[in-house]
DSSP file (Angstrom, degrees, kcal/mol; ACC not computed):
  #  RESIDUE AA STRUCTURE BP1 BP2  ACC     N-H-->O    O-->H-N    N-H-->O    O-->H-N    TCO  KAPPA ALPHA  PHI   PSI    X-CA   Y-CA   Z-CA
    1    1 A X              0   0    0      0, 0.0     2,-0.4     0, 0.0    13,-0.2   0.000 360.0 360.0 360.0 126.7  -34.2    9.5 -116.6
    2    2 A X  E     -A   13   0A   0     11,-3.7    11,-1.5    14,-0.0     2,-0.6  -0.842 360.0-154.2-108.7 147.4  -34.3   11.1 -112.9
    3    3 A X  E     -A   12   0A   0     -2,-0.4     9,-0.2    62,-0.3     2,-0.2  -0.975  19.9-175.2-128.0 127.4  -31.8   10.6 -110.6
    4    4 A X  E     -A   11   0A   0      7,-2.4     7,-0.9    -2,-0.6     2,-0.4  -0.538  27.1-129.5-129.5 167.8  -33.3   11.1 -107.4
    5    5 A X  E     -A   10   0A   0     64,-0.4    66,-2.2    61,-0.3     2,-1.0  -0.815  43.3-176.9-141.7  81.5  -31.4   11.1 -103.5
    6    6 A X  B     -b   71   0B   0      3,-1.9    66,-0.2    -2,-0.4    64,-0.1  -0.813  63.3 -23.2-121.9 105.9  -33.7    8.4 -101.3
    7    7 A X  S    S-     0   0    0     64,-2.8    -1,-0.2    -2,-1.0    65,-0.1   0.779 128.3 -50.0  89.7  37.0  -33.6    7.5  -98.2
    8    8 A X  S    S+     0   0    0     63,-0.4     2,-0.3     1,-0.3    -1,-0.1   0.431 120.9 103.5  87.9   2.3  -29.3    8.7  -98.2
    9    9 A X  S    S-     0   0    0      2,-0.0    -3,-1.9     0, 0.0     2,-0.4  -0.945  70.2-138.4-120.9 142.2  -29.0    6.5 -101.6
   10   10 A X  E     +A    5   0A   0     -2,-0.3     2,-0.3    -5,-0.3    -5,-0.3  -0.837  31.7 177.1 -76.5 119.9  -28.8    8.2 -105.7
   11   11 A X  E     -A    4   0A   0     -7,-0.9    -7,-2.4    -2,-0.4     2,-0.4  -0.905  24.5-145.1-105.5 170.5  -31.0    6.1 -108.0
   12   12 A X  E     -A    3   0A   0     -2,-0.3     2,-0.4    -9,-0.2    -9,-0.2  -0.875  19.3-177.4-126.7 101.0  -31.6    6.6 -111.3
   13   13 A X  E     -A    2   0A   0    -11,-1.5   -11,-3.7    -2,-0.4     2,-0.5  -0.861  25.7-134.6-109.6 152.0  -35.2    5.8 -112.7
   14   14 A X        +     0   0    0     -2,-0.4     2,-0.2   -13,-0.2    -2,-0.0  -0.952  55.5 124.6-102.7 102.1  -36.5    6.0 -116.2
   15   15 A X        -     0   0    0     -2,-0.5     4,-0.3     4,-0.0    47,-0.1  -0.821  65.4 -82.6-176.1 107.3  -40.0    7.6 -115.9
   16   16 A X    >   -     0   0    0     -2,-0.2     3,-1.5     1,-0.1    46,-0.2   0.164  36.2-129.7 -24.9 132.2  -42.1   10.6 -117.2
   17   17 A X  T 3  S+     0   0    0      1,-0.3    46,-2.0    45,-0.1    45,-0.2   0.808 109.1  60.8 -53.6 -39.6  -41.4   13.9 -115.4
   18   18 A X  T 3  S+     0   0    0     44,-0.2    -1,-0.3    43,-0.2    -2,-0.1   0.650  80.7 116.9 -71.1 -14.2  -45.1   14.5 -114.8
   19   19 A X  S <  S-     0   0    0     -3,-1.5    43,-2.2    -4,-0.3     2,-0.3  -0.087  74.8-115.7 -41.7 122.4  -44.9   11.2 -112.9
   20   20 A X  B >>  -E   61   0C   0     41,-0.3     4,-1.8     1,-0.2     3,-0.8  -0.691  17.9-118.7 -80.7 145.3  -45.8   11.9 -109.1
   21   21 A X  H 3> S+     0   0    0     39,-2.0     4,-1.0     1,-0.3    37,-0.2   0.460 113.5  67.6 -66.9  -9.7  -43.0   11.2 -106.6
   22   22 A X  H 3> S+     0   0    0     35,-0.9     4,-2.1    38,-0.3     3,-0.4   0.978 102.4  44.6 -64.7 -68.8  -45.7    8.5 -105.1
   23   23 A X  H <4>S+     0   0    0     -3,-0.8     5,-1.2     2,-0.2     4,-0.4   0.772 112.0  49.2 -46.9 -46.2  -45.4    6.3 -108.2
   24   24 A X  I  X>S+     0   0    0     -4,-1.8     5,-4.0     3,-0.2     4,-0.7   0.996 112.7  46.6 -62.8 -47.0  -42.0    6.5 -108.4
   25   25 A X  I  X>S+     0   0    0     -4,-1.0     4,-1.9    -3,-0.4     5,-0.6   0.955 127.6  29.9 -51.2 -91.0  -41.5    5.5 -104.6
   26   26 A X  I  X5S+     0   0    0     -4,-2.1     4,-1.1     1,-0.2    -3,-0.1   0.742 130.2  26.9   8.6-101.7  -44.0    2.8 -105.1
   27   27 A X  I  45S+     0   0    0     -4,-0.4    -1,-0.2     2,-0.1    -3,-0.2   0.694 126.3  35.9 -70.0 -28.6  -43.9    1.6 -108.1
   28   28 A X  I  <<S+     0   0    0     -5,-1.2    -3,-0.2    -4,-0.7    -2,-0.1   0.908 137.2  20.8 -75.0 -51.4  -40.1    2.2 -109.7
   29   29 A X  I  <<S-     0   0    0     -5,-4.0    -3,-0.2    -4,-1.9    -4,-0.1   0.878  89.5-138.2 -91.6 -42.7  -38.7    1.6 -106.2
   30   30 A X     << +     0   0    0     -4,-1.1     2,-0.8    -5,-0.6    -4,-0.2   0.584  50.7 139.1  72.8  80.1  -40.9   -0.3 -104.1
   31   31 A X        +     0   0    0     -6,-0.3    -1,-0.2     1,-0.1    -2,-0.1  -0.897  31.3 175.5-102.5 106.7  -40.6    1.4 -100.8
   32   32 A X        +     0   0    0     -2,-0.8    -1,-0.1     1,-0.1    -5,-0.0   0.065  52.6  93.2-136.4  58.5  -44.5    1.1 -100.1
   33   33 A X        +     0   0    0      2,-0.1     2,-0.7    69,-0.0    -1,-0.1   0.406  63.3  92.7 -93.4   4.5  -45.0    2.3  -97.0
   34   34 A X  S    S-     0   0    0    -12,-0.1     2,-0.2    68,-0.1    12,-0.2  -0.963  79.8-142.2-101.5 124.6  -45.6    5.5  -98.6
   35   35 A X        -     0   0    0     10,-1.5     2,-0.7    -2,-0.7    10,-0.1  -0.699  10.6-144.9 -96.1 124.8  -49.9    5.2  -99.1
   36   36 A X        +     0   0    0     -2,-0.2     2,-0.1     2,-0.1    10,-0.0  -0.891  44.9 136.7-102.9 130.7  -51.9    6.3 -102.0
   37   37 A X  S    S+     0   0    0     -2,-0.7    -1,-0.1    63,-0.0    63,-0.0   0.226  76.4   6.7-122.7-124.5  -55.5    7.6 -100.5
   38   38 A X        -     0   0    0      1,-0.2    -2,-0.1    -2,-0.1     0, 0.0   0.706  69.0-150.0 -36.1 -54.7  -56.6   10.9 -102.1
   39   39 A X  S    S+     0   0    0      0, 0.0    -1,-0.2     0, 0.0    -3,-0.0  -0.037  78.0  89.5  98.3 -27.5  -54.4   11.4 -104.6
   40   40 A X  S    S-     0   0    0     19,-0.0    16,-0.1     0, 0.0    -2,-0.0   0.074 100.5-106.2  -3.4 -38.8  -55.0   14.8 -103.9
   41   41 A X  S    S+     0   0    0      1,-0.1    15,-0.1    14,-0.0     0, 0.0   0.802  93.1 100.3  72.4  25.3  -52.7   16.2 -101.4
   42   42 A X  S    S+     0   0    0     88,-0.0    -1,-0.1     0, 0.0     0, 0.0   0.288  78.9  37.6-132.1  -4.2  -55.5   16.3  -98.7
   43   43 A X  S    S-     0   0    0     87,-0.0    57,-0.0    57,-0.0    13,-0.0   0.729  83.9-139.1-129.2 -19.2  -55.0   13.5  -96.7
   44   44 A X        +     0   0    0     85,-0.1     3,-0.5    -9,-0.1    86,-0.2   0.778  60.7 124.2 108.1  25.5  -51.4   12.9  -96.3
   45   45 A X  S    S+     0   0    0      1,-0.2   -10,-1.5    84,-0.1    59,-0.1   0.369  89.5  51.1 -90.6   4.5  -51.0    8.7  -96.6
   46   46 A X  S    S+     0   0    0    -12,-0.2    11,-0.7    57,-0.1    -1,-0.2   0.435  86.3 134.4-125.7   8.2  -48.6    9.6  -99.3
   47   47 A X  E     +C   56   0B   0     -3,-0.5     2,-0.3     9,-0.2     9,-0.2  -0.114  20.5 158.7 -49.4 107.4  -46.5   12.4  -96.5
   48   48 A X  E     -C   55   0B   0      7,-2.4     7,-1.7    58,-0.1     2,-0.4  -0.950  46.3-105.6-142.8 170.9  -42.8   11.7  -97.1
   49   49 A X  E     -CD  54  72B   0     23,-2.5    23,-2.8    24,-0.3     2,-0.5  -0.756  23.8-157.4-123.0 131.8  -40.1   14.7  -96.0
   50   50 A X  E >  S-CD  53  71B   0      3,-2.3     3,-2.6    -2,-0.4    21,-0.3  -0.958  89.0 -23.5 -82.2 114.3  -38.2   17.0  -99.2
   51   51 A X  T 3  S-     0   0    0     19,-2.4    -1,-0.1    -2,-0.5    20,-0.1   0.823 134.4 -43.0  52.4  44.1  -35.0   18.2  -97.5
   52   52 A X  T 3  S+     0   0    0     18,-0.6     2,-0.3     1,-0.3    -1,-0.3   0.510 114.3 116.8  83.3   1.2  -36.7   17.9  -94.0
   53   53 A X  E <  S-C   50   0B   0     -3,-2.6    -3,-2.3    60,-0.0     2,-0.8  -0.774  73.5-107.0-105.8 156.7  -40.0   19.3  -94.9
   54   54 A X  E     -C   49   0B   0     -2,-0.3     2,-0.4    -5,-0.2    -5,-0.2  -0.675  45.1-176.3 -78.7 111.5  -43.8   17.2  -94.9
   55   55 A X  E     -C   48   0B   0     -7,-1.7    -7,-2.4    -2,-0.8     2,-0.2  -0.951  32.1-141.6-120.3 116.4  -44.3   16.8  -98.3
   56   56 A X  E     -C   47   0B   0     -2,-0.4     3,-0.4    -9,-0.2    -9,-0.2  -0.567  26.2-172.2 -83.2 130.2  -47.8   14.9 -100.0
   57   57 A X  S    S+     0   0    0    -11,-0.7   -35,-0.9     1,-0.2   -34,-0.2  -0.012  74.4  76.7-116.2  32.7  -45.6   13.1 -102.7
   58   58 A X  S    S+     0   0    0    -37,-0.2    -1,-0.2   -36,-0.2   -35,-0.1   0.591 108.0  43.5-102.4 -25.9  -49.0   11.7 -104.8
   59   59 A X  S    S+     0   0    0     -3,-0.4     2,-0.6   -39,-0.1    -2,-0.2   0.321  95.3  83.0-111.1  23.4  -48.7   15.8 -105.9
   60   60 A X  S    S-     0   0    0     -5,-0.1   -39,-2.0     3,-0.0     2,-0.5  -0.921  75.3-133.3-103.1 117.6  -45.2   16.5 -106.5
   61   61 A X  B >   -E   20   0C   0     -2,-0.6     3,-1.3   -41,-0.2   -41,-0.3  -0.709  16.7-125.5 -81.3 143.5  -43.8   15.6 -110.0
   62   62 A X  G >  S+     0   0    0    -43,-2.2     3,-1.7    -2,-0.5   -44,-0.2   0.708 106.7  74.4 -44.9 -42.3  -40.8   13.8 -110.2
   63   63 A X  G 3  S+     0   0    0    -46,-2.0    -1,-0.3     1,-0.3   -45,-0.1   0.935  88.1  65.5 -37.3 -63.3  -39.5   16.4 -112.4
   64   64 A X  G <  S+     0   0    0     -3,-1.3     2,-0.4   -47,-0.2    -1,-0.3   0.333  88.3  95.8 -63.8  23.6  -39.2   18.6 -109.2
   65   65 A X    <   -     0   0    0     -3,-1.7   -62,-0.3    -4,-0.1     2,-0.2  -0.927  51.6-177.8-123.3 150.9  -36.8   16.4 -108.0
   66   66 A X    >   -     0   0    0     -2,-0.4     3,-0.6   -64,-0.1   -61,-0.3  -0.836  46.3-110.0-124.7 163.7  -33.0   16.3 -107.9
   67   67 A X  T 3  S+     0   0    0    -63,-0.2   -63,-0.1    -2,-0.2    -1,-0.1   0.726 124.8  45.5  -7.8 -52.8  -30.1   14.4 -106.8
   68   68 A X  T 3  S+     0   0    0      2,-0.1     2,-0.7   -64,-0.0    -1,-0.2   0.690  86.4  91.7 -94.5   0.1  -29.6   17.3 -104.1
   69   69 A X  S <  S-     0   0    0     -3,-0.6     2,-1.2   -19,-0.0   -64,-0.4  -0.548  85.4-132.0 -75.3 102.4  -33.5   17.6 -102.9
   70   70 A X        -     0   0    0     -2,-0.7   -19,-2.4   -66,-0.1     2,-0.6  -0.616  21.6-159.9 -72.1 114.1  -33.1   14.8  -99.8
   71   71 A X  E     +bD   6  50B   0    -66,-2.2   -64,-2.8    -2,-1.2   -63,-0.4  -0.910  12.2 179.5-113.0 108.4  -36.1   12.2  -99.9
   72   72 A X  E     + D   0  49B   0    -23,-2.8   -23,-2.5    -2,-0.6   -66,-0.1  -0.984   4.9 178.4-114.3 125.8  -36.7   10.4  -96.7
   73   73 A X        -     0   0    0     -2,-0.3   -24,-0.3   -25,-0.2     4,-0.1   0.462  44.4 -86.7 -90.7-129.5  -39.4    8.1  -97.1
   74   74 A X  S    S+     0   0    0      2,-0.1     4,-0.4   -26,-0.1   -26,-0.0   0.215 128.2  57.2  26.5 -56.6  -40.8    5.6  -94.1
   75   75 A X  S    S+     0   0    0      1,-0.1     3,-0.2     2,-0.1    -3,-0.0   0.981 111.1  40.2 -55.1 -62.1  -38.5    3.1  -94.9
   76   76 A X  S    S+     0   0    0      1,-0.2     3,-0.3    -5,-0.0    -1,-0.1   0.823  91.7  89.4 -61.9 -32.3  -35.5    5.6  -94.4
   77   77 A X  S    S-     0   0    0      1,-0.2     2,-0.6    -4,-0.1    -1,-0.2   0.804 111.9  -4.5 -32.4 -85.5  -36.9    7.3  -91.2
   78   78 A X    >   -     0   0    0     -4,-0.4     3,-2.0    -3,-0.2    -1,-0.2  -0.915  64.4-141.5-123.7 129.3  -35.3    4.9  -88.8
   79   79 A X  T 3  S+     0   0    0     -2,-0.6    -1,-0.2    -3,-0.3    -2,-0.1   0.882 106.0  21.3 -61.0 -46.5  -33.3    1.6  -90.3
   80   80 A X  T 3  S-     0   0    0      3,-0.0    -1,-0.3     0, 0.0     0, 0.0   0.010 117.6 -92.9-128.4  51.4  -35.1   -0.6  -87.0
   81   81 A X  S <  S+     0   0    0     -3,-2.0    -2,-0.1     1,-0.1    -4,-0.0   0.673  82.0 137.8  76.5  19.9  -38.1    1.4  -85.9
   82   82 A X        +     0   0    0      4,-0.1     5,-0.1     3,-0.1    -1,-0.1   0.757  26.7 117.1 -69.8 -17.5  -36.1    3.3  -83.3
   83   83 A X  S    S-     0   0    0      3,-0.1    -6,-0.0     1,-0.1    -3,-0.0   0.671  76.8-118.3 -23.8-149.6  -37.6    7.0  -83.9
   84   84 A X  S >> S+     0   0    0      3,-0.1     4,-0.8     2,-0.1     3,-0.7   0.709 112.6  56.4-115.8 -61.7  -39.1    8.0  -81.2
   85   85 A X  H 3> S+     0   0    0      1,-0.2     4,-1.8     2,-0.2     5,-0.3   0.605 104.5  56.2 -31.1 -30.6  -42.4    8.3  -82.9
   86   86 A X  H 3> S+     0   0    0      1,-0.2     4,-0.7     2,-0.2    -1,-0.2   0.733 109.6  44.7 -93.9 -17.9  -42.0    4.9  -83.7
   87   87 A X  H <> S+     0   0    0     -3,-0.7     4,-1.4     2,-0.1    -2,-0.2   0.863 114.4  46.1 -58.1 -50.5  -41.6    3.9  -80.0
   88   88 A X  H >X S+     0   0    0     -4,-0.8     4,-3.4     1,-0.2     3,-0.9   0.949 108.7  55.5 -92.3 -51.3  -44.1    5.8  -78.9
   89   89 A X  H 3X S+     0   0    0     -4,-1.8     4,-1.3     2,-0.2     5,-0.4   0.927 117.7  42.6 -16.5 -61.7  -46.8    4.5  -82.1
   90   90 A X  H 3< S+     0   0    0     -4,-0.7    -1,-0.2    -5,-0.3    -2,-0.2   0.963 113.5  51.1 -73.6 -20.1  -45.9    0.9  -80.7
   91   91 A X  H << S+     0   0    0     -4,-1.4    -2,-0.2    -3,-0.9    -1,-0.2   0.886 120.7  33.3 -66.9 -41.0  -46.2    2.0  -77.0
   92   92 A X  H  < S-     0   0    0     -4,-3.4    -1,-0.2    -5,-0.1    -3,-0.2   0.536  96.8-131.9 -89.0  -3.2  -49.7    3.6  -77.5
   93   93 A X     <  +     0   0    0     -4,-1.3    -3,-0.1    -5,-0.5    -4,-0.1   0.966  46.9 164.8  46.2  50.3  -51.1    1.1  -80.2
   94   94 A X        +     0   0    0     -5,-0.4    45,-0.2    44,-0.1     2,-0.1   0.837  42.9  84.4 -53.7 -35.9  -52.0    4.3  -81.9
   95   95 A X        +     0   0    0      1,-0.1     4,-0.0    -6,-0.1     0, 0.0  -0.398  50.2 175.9 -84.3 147.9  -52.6    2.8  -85.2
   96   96 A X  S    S-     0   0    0     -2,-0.1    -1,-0.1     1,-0.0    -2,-0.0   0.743  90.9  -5.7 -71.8 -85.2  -56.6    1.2  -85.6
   97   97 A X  S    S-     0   0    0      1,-0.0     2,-0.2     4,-0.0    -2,-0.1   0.499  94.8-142.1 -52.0 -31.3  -56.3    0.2  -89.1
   98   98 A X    >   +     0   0    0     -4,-0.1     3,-0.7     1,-0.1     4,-0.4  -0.220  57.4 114.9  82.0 -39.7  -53.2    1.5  -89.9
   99   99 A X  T 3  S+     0   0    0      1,-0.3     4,-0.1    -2,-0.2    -1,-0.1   0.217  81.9  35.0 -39.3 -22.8  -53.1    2.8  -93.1
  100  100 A X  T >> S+     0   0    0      2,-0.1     3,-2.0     3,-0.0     4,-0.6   0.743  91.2 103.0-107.0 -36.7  -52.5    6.4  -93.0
  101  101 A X  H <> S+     0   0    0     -3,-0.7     4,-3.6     1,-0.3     5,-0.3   0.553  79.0  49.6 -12.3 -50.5  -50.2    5.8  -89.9
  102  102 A X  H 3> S+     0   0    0     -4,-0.4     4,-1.6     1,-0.2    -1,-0.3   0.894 107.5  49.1 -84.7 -22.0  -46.8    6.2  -92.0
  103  103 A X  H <> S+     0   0    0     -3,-2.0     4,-1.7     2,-0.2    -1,-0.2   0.656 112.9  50.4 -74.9 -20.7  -47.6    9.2  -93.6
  104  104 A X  H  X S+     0   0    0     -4,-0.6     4,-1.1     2,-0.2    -2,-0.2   0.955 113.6  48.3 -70.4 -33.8  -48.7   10.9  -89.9
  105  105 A X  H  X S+     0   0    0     -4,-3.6     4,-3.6     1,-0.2    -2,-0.2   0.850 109.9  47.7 -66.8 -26.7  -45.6    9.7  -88.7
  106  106 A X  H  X S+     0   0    0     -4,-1.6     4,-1.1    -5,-0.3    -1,-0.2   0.859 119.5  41.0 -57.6 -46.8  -43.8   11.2  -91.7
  107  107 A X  H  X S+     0   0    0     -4,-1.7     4,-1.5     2,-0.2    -1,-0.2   0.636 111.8  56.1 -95.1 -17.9  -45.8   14.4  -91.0
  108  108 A X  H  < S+     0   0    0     -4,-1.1    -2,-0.2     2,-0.2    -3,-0.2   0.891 108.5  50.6 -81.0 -64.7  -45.3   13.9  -86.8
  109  109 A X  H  X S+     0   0    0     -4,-3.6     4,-0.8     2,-0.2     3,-0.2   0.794 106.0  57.3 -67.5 -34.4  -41.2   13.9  -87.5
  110  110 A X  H  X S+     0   0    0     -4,-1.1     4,-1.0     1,-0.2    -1,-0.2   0.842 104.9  47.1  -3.5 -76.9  -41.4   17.0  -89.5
  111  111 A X  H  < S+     0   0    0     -4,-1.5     4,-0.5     1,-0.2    -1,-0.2   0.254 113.6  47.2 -87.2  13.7  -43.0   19.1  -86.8
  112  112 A X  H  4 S+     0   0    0     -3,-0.2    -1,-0.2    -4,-0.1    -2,-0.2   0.601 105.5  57.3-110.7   0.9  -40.7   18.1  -84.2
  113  113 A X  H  < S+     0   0    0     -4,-0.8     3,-0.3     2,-0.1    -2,-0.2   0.911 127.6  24.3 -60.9 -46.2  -37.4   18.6  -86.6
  114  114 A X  S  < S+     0   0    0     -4,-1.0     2,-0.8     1,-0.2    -3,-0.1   0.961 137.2  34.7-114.3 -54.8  -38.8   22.4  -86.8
  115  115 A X  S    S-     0   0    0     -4,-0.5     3,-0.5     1,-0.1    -1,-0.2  -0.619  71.6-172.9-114.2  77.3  -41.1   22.5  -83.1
  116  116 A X  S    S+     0   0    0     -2,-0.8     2,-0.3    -3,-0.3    -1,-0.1   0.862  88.8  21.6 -39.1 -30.5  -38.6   20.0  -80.6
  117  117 A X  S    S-     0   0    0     31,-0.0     2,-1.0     0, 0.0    -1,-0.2  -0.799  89.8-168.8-138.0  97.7  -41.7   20.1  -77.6
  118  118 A X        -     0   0    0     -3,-0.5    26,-0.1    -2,-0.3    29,-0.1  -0.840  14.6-138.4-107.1  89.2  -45.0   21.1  -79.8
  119  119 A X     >  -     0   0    0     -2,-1.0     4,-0.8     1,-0.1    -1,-0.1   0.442  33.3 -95.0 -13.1 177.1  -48.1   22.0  -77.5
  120  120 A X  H  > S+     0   0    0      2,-0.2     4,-1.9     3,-0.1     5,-0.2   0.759 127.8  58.1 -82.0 -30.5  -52.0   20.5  -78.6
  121  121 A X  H  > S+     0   0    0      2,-0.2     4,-1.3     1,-0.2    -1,-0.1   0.949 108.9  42.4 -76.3 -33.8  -52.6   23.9  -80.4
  122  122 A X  H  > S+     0   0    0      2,-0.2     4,-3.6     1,-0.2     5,-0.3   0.772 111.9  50.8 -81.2 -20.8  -49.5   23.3  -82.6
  123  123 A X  H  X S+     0   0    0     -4,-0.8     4,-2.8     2,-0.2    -2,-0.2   0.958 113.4  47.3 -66.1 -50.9  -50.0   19.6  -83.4
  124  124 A X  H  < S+     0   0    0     -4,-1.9    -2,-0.2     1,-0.2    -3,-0.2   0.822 115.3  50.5 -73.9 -39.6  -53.8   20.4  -84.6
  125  125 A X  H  < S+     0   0    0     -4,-1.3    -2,-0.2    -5,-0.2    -1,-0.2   0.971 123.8  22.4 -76.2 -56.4  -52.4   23.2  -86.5
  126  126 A X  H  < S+     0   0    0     -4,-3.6     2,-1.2     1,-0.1    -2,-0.2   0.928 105.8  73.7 -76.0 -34.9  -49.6   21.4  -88.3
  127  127 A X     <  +     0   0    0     -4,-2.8    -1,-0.1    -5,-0.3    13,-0.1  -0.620  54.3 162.8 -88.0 104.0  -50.6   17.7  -88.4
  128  128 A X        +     0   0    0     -2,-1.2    -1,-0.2     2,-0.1    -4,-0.1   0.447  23.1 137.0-110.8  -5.1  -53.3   18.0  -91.0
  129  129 A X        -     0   0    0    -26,-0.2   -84,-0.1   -85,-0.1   -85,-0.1   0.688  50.4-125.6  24.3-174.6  -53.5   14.3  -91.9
  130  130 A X        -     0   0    0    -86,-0.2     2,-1.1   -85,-0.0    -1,-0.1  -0.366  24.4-175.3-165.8 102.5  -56.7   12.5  -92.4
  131  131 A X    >   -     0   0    0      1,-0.1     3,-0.6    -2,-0.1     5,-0.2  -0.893  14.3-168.1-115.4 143.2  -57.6    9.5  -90.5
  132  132 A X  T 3  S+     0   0    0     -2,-1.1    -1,-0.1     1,-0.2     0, 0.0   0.282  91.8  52.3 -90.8  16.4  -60.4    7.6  -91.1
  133  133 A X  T 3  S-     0   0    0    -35,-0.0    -1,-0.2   -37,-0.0    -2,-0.0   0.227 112.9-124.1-114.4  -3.3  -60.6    5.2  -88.0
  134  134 A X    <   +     0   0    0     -3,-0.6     3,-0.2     1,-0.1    -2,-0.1   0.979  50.9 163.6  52.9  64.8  -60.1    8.9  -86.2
  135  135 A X     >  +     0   0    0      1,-0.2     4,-2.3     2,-0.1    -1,-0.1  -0.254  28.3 122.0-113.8  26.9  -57.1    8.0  -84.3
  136  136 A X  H  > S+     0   0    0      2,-0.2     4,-1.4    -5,-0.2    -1,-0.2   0.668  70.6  49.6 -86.0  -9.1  -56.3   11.8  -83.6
  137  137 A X  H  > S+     0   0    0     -3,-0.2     4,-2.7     2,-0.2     5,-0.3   0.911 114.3  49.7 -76.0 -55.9  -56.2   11.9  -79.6
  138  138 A X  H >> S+     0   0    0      2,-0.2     4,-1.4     3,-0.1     3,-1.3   0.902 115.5  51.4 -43.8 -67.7  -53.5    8.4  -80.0
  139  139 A X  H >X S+     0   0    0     -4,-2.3     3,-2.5     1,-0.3     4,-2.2   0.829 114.5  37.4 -32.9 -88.1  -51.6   10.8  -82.7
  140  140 A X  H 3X S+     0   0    0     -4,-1.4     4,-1.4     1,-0.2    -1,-0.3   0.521 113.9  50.6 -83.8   5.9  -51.3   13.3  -80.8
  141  141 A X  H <X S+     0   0    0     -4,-2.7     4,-3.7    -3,-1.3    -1,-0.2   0.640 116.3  54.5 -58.5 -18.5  -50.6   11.4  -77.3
  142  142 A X  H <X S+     0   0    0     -3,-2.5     4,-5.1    -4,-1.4     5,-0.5   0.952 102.8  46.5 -69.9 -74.5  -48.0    9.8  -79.5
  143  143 A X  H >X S+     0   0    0     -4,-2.2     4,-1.3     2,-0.3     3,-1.0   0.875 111.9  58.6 -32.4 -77.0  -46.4   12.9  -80.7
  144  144 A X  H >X S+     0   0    0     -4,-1.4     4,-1.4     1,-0.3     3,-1.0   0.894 111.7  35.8 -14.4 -79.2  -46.5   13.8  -76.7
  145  145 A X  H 3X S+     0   0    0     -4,-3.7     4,-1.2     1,-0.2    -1,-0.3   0.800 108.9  66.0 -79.0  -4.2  -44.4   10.7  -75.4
  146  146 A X  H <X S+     0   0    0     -4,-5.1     4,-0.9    -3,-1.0    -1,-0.2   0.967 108.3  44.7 -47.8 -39.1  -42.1   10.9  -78.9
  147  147 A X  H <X S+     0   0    0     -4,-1.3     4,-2.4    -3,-1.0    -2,-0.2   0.847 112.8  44.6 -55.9 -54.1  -41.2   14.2  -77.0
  148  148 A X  H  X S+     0   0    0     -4,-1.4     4,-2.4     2,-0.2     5,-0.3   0.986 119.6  48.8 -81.3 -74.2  -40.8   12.4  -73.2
  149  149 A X  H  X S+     0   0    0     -4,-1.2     4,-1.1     1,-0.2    -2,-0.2   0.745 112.4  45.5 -43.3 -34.0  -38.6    9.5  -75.3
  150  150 A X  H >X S+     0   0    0     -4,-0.9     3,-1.6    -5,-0.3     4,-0.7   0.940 114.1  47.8 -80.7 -69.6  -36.4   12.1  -77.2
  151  151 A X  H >X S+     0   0    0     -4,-2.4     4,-0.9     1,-0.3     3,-0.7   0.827 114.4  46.6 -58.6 -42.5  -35.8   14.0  -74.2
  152  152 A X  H >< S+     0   0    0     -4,-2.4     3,-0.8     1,-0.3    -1,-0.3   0.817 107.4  55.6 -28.4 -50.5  -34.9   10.9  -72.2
  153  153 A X  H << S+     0   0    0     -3,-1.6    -1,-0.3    -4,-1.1    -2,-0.2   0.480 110.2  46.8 -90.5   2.2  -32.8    9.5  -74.8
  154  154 A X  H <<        0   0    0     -3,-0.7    -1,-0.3    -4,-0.7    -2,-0.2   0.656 360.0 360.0-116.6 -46.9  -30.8   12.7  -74.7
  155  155 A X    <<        0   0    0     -4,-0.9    -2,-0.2    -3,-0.8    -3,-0.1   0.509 360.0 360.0 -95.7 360.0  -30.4   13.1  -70.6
């Protein structure tokens, strides 16, 4: 049994420790807006935030999670799409396909918790993603007006 802290709610699921925090999400719970791609840790559809960090949760075992470890998935980011990111995603039609999209955003809200107004050099550096419709100019114009949207919402 794990008792796990997702999306600001404790549950308790019955599932082998070696289990990856993907499967649990998924399958146990079934918040899937968290993506299995690689499986790997190398393309980031499966990017959901540990205690405010981008974390690929197809390589994390469940075992390394606690009650006090905070697990925000997709779902939990914003209760009716309000982010910023999530503004900005529907303002640009960034996604083609979609499919990797929640794990960029996952990885997108990350680096602006830690970097509030994030330059091109630091977006290419941190957001290490992988999309395969190559939607990485939209990303990071996205990222850009989250920034414009935040700061607005603020003044």
């Amino acid at each position: 049994m794990a008792t796990l802290n997702i999306n600001g709610e404790t549950v308790e699921v019955e599932v082998d420790g070696s289990t990856p925090l993907l499967w649990v999400l998924r399958e146990q719970l079934g918040l899937t807006g968290t993506k299995y791609a690689c499986g790997i840790g190398l393309c980031g559809s499966c990017t959901v935030h540990v205690d405010g960090e981008a974390v690929r949760s197809c390589t994390v075992p469940v075992s390394s999670m606690d009650a006090d470890k905070k697990i925000v998935t997709i779902e939990g980011l914003s209760a009716d799409n309000s982010h910023p990111l999530q503004q900005a995603w529907k303002e640009l039609d960034v996604p083609q396909c979609g499919y990797c999209q929640p794990g960029m955003i996952m990885a997108a809200a990350a680096l602006l918790n830690k970097n509030p107004e994030p330059d091109d050099e630091a977006i290419n550096q941190q957001i290490t993603n992988i999309c395969r419709c190559g939607t990485f100019n939209r990303v990071r114009r996205g990222i850009h007006l989250a920034v414009d949207i935040n700061k607005r919402g603020r003044s």
